[in-house]
C-alpha positions as MATLAB code, in Angstrom:
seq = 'XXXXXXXXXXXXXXXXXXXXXXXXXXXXXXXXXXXXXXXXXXXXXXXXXXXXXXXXXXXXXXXXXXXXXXXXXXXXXXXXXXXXXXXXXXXXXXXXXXXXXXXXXXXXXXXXXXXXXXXXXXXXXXXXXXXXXXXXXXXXXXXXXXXXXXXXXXXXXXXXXXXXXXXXXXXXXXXXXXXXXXXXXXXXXXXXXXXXXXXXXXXXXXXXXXXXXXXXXXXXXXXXXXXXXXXXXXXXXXXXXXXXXXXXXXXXXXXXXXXXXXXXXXXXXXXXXXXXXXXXXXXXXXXXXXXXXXXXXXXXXXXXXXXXXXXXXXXXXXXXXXXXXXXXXXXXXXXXXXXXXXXXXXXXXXXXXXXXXXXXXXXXXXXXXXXXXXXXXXXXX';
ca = [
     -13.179    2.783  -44.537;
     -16.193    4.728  -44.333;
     -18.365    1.542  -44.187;
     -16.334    0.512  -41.166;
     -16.279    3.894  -39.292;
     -20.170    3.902  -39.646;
     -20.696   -0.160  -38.213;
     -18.033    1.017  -35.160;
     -18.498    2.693  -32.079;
     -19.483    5.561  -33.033;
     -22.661    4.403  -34.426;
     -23.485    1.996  -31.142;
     -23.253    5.635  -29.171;
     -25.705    7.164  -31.582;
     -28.239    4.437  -31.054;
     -28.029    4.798  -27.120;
     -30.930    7.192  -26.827;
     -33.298    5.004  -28.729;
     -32.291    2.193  -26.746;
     -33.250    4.000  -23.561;
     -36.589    5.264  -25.064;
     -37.244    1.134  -26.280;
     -36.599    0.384  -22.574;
     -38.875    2.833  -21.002;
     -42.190    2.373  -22.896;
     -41.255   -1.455  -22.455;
     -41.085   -0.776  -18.698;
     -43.910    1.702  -18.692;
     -42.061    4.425  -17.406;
     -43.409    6.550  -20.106;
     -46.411    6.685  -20.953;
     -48.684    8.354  -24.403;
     -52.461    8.402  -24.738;
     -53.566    7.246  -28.013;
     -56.158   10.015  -29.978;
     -58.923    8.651  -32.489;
     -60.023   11.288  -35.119;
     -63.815   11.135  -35.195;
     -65.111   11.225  -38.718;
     -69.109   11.733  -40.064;
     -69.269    9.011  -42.938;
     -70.544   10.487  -46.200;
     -71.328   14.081  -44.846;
     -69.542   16.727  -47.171;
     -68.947   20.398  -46.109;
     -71.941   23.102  -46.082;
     -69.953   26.405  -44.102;
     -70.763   28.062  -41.410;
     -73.311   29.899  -42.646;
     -75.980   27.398  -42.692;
     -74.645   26.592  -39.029;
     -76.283   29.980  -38.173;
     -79.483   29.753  -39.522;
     -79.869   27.786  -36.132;
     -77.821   28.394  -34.082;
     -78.060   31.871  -34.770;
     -76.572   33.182  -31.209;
     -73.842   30.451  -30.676;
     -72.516   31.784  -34.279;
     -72.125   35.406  -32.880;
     -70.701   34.444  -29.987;
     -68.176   32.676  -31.908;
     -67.582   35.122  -34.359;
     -65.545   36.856  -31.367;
     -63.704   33.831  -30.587;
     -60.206   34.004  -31.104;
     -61.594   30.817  -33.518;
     -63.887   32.817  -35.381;
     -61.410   35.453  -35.924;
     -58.983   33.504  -37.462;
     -58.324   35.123  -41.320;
     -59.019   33.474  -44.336;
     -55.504   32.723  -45.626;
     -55.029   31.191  -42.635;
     -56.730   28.292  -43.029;
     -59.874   27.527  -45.808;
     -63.091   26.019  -46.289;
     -64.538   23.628  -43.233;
     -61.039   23.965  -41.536;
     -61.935   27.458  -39.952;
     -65.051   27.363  -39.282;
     -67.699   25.648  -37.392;
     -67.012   21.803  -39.252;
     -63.165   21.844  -37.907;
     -64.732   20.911  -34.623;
     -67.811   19.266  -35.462;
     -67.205   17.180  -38.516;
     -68.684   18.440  -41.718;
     -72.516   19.293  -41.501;
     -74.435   18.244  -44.298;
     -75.957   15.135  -43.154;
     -76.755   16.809  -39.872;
     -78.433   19.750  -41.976;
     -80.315   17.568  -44.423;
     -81.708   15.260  -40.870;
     -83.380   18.400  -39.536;
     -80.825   18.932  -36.950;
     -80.454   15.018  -36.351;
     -77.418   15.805  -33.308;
     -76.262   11.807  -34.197;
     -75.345   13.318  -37.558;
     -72.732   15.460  -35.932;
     -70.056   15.915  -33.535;
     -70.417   17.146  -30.359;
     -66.848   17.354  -28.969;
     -68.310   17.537  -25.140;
     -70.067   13.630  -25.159;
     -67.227   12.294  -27.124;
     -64.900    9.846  -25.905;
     -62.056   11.967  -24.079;
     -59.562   10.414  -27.075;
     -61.847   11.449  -29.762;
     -62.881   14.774  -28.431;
     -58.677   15.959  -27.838;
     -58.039   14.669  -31.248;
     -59.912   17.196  -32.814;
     -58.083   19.822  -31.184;
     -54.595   18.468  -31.844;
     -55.750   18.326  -35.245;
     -54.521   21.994  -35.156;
     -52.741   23.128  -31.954;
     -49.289   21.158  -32.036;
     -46.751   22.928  -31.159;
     -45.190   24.505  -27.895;
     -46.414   23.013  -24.878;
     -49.187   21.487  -26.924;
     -46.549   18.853  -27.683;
     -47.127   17.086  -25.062;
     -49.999   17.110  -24.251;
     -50.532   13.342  -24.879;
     -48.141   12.707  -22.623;
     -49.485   14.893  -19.654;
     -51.149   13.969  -16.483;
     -54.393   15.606  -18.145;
     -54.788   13.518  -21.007;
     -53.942   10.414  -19.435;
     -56.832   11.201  -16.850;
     -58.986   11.678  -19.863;
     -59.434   15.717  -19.150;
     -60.727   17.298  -22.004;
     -59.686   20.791  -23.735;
     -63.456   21.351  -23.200;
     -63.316   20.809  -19.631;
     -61.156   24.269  -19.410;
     -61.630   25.958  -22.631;
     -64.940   27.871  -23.885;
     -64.988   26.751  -27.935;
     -67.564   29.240  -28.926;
     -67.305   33.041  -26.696;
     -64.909   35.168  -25.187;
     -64.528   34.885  -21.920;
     -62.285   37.320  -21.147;
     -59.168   35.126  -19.633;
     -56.189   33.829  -21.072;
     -56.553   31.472  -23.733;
     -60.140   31.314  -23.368;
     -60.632   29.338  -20.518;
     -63.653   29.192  -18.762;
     -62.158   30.817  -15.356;
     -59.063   32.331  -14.299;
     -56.088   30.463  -12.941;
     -56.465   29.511  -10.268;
     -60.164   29.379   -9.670;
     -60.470   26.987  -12.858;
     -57.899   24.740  -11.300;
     -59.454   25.048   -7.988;
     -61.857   23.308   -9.813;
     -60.673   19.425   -8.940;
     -57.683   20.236   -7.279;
     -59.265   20.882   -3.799;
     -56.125   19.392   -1.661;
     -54.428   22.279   -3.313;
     -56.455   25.202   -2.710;
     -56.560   24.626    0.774;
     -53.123   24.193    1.137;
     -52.850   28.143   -0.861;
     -54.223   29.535    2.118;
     -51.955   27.957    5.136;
     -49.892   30.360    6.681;
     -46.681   29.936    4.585;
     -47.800   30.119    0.077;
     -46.621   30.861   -2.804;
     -47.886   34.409   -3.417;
     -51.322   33.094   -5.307;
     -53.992   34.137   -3.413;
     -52.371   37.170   -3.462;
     -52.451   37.187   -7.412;
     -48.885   37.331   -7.792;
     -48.912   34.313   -9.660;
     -50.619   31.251  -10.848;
     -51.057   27.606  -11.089;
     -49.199   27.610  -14.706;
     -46.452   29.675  -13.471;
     -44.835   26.250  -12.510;
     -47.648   23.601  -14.054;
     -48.058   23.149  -17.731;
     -51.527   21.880  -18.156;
     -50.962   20.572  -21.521;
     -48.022   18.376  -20.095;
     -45.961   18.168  -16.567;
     -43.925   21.182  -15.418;
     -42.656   24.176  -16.823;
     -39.373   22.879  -17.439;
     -37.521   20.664  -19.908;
     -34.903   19.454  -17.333;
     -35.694   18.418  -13.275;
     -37.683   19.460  -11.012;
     -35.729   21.736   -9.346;
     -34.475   23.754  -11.768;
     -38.186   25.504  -12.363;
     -37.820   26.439   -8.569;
     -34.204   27.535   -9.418;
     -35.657   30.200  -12.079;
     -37.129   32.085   -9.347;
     -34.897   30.995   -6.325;
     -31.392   31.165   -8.397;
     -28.836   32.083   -5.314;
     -29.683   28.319   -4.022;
     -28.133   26.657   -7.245;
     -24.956   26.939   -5.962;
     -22.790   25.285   -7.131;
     -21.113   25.472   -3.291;
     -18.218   23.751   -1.750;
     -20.076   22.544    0.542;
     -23.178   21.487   -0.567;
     -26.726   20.136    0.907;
     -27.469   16.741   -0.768;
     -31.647   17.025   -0.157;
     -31.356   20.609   -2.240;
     -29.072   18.619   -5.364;
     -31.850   15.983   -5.143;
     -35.298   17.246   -5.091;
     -36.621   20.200   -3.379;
     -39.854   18.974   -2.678;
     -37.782   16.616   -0.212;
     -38.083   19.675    2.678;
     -40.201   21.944    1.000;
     -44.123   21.602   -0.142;
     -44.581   24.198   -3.143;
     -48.360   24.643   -2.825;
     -48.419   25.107    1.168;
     -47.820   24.273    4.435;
     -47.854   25.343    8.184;
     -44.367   25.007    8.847;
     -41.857   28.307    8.033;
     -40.923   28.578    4.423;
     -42.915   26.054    2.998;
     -40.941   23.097    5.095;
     -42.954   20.004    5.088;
     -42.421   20.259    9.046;
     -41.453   22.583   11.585;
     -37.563   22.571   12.767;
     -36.416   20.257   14.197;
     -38.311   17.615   13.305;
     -38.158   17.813    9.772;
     -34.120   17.982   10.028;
     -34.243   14.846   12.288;
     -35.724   12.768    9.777;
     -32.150   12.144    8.136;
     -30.137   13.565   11.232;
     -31.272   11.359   14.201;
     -29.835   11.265   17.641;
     -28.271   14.534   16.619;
     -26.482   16.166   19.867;
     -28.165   19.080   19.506;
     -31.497   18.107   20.838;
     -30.677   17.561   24.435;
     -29.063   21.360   23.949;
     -30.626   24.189   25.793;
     -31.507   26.714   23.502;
     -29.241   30.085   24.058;
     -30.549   30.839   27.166;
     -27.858   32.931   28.757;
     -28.878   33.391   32.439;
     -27.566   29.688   32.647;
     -24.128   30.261   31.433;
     -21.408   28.707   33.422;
     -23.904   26.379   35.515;
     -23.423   23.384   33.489;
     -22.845   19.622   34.890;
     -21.905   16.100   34.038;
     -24.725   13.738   33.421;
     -25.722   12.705   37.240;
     -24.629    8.803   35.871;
     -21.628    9.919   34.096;
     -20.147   11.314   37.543;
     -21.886    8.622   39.989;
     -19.891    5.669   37.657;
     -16.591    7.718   38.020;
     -16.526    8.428   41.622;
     -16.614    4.655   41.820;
     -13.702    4.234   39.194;
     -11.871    7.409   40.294;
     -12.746    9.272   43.154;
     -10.004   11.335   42.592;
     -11.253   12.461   39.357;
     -14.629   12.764   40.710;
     -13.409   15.065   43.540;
     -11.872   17.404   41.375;
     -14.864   17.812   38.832;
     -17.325   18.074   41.393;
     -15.271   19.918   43.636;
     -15.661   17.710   46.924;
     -11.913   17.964   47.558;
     -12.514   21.512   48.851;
     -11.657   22.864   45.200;
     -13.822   24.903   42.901;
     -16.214   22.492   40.946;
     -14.843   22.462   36.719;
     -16.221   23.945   34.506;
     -17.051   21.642   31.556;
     -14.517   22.811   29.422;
     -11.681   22.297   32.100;
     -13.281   19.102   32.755;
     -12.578   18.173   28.935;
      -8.882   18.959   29.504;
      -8.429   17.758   32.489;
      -9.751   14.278   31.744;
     -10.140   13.830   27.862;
      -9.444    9.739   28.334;
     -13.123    9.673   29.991;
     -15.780    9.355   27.728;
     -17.617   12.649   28.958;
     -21.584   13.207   27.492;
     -22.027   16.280   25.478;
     -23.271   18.391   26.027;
     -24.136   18.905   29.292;
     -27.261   18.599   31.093;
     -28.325   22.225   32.814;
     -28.894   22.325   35.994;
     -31.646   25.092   35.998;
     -33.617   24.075   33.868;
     -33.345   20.256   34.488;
     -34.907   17.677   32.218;
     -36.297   20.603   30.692;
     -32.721   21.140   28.710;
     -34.376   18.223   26.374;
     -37.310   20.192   25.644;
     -36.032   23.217   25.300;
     -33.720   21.710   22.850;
     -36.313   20.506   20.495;
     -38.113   23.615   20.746;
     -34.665   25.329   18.737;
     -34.412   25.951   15.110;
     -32.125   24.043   13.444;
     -31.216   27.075   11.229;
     -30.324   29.159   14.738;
     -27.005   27.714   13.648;
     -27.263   25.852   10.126;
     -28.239   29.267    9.092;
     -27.206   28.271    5.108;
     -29.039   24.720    4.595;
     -29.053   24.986    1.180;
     -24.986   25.506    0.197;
     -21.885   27.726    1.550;
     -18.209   28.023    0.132;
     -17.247   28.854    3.683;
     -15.761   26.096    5.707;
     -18.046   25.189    8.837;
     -17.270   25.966   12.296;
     -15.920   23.402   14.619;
     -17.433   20.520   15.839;
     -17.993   21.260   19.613;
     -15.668   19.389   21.902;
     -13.829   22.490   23.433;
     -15.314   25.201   25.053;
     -12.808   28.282   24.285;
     -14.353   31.182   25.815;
     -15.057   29.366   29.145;
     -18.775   30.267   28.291;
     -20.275   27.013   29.628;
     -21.230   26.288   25.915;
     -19.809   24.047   23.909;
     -18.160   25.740   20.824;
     -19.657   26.133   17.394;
     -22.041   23.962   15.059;
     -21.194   21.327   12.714;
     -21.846   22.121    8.655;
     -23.320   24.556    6.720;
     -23.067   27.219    9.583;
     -21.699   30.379    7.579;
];
């Protein structure tokens, strides 16, 4: 029986996950850089001391590394000192300071020169650093890290975050200082607040839960829910800068009418309330019924002698004609278009990212007799 229960089901469920990692290094959807531990062929260990008979100041400067202080029961012989980074020393020392007879971790191959520091920093973040963007772009530790002073800054690196990042990542320190940031040029924060240099993000799960750690009242879950903020949120929002309003990767409207085209609200004028009441049916709307239905078109327009309708009594009057809304205003003209693209989507969609409260409704009626169409549609409350 027990045979049987292991051959079953149960054990085709348990080999699922290496199934799926099979499939995506056979795809190369992930992807590991290989290290090479650099070795010195028949050199045996000598200590640091006879390292600084040399290099006599490079040895004190070290001796304050967080390196050089490491105790002796920690680790022994050429594994603390000098030789766990450049290869055991006695065939350099006996060749008069021959430099092919040791290793110099900075004019190794990248895979070579990381190896020797994985040797001894695996775990945390460290993990992965094979897997990283870094490694794979054959970035060194060296490249950040001082091996042989204090520098002062975290981890020994050779300048703060983000001036050391800075560094290469140019496209991103200009984008720091556009108008809407992340607090980092204000020191607030850093680079590896959300980036992991040894790997991807800081986070073991999507992308945006590490913007949900700091931004938690989005997570919702909501009733009514956003689909762009359950995807990604790098979608509508650029983390490292932008010139738009809260990091949006364009200014409202625009970036909303990217996914909602032809929405009615662009032809709307934007709250402008010395028009109220002075609304109109599109000039071809009314030309096409007067032919149709001049009755119709007498009453609207008021030609019969009447007072002209107002759009909403138009609506009810007549809700078997296929009436354009909204309305064009007759003040401001074919400026109403504009004007309309010049309003923030969020006037009204105030809660983009998630609401339990049902929306308001869709505007077909004009209640109040305003002259404006009722409401929004979704995520207005």
């Amino acid at each position: 029986m027990l045979r049987n229960k292991q051959n079953g089901p149960n054990r085709l469920f348990r080999l699922i996950p290496l199934l799926f990692l099979v499939a995506a290094c056979a795809t190369g959807a992930l992807q590991e850089k290989i290290l090479s531990m650099p070795t010195i062929e028949g050199a045996s260990y000598v200590g640091s001391e006879a390292c600084a008979d040399c290099h006599e100041e490079v040895g004190a400067a070290f001796e304050q590394d967080v390196h050089g202080r490491l105790a002796d029961f920690e680790l022994n012989g050429w594994q603390k000192g000098c030789e766990s980074c450049h290869g055991k020393g006695s065939l350099h020392v006996d060749g008069d300071g021959d430099t092919a007879k040791i290793l110099e971790p900075s004019k190794l191959d990248p895979a070579e020169a990381e190896a020797i520091c994985v040797e001894c920093h695996t775990s945390g973040s460290l993990m992965e650093w094979t897997f990283g963007e870094h490694a794979l772009s054959d970035v060194t530790c060296t490249d950040c890290h001082d091996m042989h002073g204090d520098t002062g800054n975290k981890a020994n690196l050779k300048k703060s975050d983000p001036e050391l990042c800075y560094g290469c990542h140019q496209e991103e320190m200009a984008k720091a200082n556009f108008p809407s940031h992340h607090p980092i040029k204000e020191g607030k924060m850093g680079c590896s607040d959300c980036h992991n240099p040894h790997g991807e993000l800081q986070t073991e799960e999507e992308a945006r839960d590490l913007c949900l750690d700091c931004h938690a009242r989005y997570q919702g879950p909501f009733v009514f829910e956003h689909a762009p903020v359950e995807e990604d949120c790098n979608i509508c929002h650029d983390p490292h800068g932008t010139v738009a309003n809260n990091l949006l990767q364009q200014n409202e409207p625009f970036l909303c009418l990217q996914c909602h085209e032809s929405h009615f609200h662009a032809a709307r004028v934007g709250g402008d309330s010395t028009t109220t009441g002075k609304f109109a049916f599109d000039g071809n709307e009314l030309e096409a019924l007067k032919s149709t239905d001049p009755t119709a078109w007498a009453d609207i327009t008021g030609a019969d002698g009447s007072a002209a309708l107002k759009p909403s009594e138009a609506i009810a009057a007549y809700p078997s004609y296929d009436v354009t809304v909204p309305f064009t205003n007759e003040v401001s003209g074919d400026q109403g278009w504009r004007r309309g693209f010049l309003t923030k989507c969020t006037v009204c969609h105030s809660v983009v990212h998630g609401t339990d409260l049902p929306s308001q409704t869709v505007p077909v009626i004009d209640s109040n007799g305003d002259g404006f169409p009722d409401g929004g549609a979704g995520l207005t409350r």
